[in-house]
C-alpha positions in Angstrom: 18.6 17.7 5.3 15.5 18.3 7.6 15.4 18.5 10.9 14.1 15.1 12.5 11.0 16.5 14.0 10.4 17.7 9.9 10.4 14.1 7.9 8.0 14.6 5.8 6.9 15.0 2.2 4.3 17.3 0.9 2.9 17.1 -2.7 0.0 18.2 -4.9 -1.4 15.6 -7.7 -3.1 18.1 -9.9 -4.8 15.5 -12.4 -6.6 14.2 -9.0 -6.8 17.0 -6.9 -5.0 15.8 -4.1 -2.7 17.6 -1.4 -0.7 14.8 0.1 1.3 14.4 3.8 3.5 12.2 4.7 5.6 11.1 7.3 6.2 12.8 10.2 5.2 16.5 11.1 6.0 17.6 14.3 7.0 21.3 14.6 7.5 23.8 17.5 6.7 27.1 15.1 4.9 27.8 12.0 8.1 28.7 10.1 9.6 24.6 10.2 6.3 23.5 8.2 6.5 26.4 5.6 7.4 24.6 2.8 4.6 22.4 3.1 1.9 25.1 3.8 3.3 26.8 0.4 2.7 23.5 -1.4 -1.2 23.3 0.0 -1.4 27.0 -1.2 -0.2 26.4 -4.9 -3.0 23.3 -5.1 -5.4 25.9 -3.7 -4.3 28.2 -7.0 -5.1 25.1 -9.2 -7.9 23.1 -7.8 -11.7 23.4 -8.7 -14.7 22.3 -6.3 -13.3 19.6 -4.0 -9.8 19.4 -2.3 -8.7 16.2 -1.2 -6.0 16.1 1.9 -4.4 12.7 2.0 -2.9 12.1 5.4 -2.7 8.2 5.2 1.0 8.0 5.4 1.1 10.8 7.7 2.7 8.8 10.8 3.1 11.3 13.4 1.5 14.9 13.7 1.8 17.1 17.1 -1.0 19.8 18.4 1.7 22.5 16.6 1.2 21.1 13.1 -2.1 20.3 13.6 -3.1 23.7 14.2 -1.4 24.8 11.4 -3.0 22.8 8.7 -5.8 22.7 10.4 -5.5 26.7 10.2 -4.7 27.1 6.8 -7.5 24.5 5.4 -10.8 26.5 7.4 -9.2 29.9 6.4 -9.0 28.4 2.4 -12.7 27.5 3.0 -14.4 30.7 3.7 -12.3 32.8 1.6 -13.7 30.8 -1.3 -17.0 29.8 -0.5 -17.3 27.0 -3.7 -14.6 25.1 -2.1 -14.7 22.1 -0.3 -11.9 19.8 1.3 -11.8 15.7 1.8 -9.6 15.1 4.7 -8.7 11.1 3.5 -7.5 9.2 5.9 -7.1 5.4 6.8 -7.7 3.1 10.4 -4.4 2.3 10.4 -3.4 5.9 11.7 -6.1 5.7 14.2 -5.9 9.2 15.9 -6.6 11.3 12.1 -10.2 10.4 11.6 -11.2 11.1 15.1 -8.2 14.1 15.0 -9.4 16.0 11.7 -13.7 15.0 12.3 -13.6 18.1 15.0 -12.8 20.4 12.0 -16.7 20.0 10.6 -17.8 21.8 13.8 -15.4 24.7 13.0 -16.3 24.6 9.0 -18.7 22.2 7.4 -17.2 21.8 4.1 -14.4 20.2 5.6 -15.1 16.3 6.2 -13.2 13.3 6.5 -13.3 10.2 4.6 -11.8 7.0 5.8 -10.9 5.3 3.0 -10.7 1.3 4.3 -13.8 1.7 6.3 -14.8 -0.3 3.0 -11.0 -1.3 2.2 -11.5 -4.4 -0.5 -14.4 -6.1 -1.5 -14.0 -9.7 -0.3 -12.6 -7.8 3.4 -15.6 -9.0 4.9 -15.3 -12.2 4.6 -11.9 -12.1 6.4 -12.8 -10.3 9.3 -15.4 -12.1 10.6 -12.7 -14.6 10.9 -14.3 -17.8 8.8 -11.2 -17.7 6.5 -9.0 -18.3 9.4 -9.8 -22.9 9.5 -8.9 -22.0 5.8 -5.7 -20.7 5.7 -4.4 -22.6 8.6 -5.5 -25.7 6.5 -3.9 -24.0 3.3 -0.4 -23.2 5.1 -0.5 -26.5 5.9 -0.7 -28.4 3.1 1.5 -25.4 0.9 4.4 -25.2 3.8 5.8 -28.5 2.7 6.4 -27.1 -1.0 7.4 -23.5 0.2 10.3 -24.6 2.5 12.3 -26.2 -0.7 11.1 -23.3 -2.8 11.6 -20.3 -1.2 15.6 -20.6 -1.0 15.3 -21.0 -5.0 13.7 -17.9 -4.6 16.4 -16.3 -2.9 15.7 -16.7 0.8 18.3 -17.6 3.2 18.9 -17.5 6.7 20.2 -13.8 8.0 18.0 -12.0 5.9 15.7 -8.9 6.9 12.1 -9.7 6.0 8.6 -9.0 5.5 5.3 -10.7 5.5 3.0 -8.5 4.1 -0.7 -9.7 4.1 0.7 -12.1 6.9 -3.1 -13.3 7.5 -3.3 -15.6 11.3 1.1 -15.1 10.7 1.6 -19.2 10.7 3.9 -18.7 7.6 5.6 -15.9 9.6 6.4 -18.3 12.1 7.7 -21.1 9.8 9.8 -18.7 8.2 10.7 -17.6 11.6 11.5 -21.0 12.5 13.4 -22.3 9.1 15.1 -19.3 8.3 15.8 -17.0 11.2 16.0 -13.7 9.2 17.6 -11.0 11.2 14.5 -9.0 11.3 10.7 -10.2 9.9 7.6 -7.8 10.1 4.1 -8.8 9.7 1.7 -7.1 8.4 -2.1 -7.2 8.0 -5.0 -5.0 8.1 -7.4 -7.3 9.8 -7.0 -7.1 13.7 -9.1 -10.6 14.1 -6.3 -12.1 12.2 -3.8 -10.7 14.0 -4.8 -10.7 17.5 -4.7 -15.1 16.1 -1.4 -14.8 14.9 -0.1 -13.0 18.4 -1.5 -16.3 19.8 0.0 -18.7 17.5 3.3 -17.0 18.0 2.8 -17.6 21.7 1.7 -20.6 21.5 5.0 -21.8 19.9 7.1 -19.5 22.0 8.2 -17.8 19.0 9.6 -14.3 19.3 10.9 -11.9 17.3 8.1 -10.9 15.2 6.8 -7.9 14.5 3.1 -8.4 13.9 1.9 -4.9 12.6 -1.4 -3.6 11.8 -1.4 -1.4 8.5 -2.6 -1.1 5.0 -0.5 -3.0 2.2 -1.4 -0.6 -0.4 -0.5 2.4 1.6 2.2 1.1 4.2 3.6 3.6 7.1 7.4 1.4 6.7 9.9 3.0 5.4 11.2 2.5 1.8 14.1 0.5 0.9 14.5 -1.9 4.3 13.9 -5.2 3.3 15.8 -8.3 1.6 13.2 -10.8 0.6 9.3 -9.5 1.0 6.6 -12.0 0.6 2.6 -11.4 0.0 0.9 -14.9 -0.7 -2.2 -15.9 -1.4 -3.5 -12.1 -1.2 -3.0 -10.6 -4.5 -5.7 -12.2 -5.9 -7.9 -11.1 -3.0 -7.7 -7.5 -3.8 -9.2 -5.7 -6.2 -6.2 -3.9 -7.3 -3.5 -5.8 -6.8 -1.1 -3.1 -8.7 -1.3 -1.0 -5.5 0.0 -3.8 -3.2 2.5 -4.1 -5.7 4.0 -0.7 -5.9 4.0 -0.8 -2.1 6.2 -3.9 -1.9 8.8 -2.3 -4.7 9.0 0.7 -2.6 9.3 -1.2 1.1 12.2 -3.9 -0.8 15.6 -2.9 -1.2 17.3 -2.4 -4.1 18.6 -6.2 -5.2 16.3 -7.4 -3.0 13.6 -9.9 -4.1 9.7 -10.2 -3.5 8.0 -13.3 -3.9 4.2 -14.0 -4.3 1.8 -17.1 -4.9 -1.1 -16.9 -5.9 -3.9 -19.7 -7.2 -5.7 -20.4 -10.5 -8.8 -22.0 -8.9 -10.5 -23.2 -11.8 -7.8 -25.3 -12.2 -8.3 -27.2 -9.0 -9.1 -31.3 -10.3 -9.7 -34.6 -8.8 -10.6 -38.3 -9.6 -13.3 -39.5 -9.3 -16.3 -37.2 -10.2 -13.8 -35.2 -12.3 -16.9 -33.4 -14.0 -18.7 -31.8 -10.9 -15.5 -31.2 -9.5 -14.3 -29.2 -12.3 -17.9 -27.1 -12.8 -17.5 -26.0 -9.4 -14.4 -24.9 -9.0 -15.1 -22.8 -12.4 -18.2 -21.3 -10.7 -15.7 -20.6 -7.5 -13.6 -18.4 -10.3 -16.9 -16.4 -11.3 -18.2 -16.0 -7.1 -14.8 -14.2 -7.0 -14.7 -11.9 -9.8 -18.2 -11.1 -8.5 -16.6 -9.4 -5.3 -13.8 -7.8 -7.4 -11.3 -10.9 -6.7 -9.3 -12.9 -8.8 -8.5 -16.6 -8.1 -6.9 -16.9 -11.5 -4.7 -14.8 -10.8 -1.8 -17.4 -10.6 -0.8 -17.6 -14.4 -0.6 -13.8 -14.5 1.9 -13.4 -12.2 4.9 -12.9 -14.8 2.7 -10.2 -16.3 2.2 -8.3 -12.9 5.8 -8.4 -11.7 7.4 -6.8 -14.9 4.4 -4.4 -14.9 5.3 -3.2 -11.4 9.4 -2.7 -12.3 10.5 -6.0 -11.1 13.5 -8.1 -13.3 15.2 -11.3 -12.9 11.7 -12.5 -12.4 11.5 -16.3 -11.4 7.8 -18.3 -12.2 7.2 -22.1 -11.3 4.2 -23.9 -9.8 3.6 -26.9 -7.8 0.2 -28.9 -7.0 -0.8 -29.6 -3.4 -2.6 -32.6 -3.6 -4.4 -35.5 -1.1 -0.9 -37.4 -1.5 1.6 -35.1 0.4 0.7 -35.9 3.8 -2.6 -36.7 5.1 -5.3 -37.1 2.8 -7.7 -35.5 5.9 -6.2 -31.9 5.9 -6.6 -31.9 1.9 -10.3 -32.5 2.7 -10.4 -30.9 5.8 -9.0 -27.7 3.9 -12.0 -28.3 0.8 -14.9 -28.6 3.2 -13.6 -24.6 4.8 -14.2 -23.7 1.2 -17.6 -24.8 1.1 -18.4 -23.3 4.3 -17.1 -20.3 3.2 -17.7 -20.1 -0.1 -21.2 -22.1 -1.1 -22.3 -20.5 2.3 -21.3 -16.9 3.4 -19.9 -15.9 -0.5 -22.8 -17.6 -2.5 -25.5 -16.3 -0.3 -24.7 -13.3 -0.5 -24.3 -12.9 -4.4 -28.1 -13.7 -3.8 -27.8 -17.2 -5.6 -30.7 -19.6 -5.9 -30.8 -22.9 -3.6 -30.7 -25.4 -6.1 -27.3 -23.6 -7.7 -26.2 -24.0 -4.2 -26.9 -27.4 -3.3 -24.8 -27.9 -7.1 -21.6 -26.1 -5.7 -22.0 -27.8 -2.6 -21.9 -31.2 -4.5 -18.3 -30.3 -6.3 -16.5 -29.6 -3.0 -18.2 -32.8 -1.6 -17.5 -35.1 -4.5 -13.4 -33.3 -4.2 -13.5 -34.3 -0.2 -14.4 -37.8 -1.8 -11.5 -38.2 -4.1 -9.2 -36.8 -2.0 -9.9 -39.7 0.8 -10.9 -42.5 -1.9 -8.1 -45.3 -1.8 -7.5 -44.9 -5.7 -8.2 -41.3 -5.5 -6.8 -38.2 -6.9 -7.1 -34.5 -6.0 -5.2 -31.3 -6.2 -4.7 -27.5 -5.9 -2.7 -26.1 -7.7 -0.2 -22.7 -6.9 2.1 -20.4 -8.4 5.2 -18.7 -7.2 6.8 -15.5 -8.8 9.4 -13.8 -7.7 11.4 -10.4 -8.6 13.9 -8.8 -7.9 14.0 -4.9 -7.5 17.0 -3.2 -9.5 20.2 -2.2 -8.2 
């Protein structure tokens, strides 16, 4: 077994070229971190033109180690002038990109990449913070399903858990306060959105969570730690939603259970002014899928889950609608999707002013039915859930 100070893997992807750290490399002589030095010299025996160095999951590195890799990358450069290295890294480990730029002025064909500077296509439109009146609205309205749900799901009090994707962390605190699971993490990689959920923690003197800032396709937690993981509404945010996957198999433990929901927007409906209702929310479908997002996602949940090495896989879906509380936070939830979408999303695809003033009129005319005395309107969700094998 390795010493403490040594937990960390080393490996070489030949069929992309990539030498990958991770964990935590902390020695006091060159000799601990041999192993992993002899693993960067076998991909320098196979690799051809660019080197890539991934050090996303590399959680803790001292001066020692540094020096060392650091060493052996600027000595592999000038001994074979064709090469170049890509030092990846992410701003969740904060100090690498700053820690691994100073290389350049040493050897120029060593530079660093920081691979979420641009982390998801629709990211933008997150962390300017104008989803946040949208998910509060949607937790909302989708907490009053969920509570019944989630224990069908396998949920119960006692439980470690993890909200990954946590968003402004409102579900975190609901779960926080129905459930009381022995341990709950949640994790985003916005800091607007967290820095809100911090707040709405405090706010209802909640403790206990672990609000943490991190990348849910490339997470620094440790495998095998949780009972029941959740990632909702966020799947169909990202454009590859088999990565967030993969990273909530690895973080659940074995027998334990994730659970999802995601939407299928074009589904969305109301009464009256069914029509413009429904051509909007289909051209909300295609604004998506022009950012590399999928709000359809919802019916291909199943597919996803037994894809990513889930069983015992659970599907069922409820519709939030204008009759489940109070007609106002259906609507007041619709008109933060106009804003958001027919404004920020819809300008920026560089659509025309009449098409505009068209979307604007489907969310309108769904505002209308939702507060209309013989009115009708819903939104409807699915929930997955798997469980990881024994």
């Amino acid at each position: 077994m390795p010493a403490p100070s040594q937990a960390f893997v080393a490996r070489y992807d030949e069929n992309n070229q990539e030498f990958s750290l991770a964990g935590t490399v902390r020695p006091e002589a060159d000799g601990e971190v041999a192993d992993g030095i002899a693993v960067f010299n076998r991909a320098l025996g196979h690799v051809r033109g660019t080197l890539y160095v991934n050090v996303k999951r590399l959680a803790r590195l001292n001066n020692t180690g540094f020096r060392i890799l650091a060493r052996a990358m600027v000595e592999a450069c000038r001994a074979r002038p064709e090469l170049k290295i890509v030092v990846v890294t992410s701003s969740v480990v904060g100090w690498a990109t700053a820690k691994f730029g100073r290389l350049r002025l040493i050897e120029p064909r060593i530079s660093v990449y920081e691979y979420d500077g641009q982390f998801y296509p629709g990211q933008s439109f997150l962390e300017d913070g104008g989803f946040i009146p949208i998910l509060r609205n949607q937790t909302r309205m989708t907490w009053r399903h969920e509570r019944a749900i989630l224990p069908r799901h396998g949920l119960t009090p006692g439980l470690a858990m993890a909200d990954i994707c946590c968003g402004i962390g409102d579900f975190a605190v609901l779960a926080q306060r129905e459930f009381a699971p022995s341990r709950l993490v949640a994790l985003d990689h916005s800091k607007s959105s967290l820095a809100y959920a911090r707040a709405v923690a405090a706010e209802f003197g909640i403790q206990g969570i672990e609000y943490t800032y991190g990348d849910a396709a490339e997470m620094l937690l440790d495998a095998d730690q949780f009972d029941f993981v959740t990632c909702r509404h966020s799947l169909q945010i990202f454009n590859r939603p088999d990565l967030i996957l993969r990273e909530l198999f690895r973080i659940c433990k074995p027998g334990g259970r994730i659970y999802i929901t995601n939407e299928k927007n074009s589904h969305c409906l109301g009464e009256p002014r069914a029509q413009s209702i429904q051509w909007t929310y289909t051209e909300v479908a295609k604004l998506f899928e022009h950012f590399e997002m999928d709000v359809e996602l919802g019916p291909k949940s199943r597919r996803y889950l037994v894809d990513a090495g889930f069983h015992d896989i659970r599907v069922e879906s409820f519709m939030v609608t204008n009759l489940d509380g109070d007609p106002q936070d259906f609507a007041d939830m619709i008109a933060a999707w106009e804003a958001v979408y027919a404004g920020d999303m819809a300008v920026k695809r560089g659509d025309p002013p009449e098409f505009i003033e068209r979307f604007r009129q489907g969310f309108r005319d769904h505002i209308h039915a939702a507060l209309h005395p013989k009115g009708y309107a819903g939104w409807p969700i699915w929930v997955a859930s798997g469980q990881k094998p024994i």
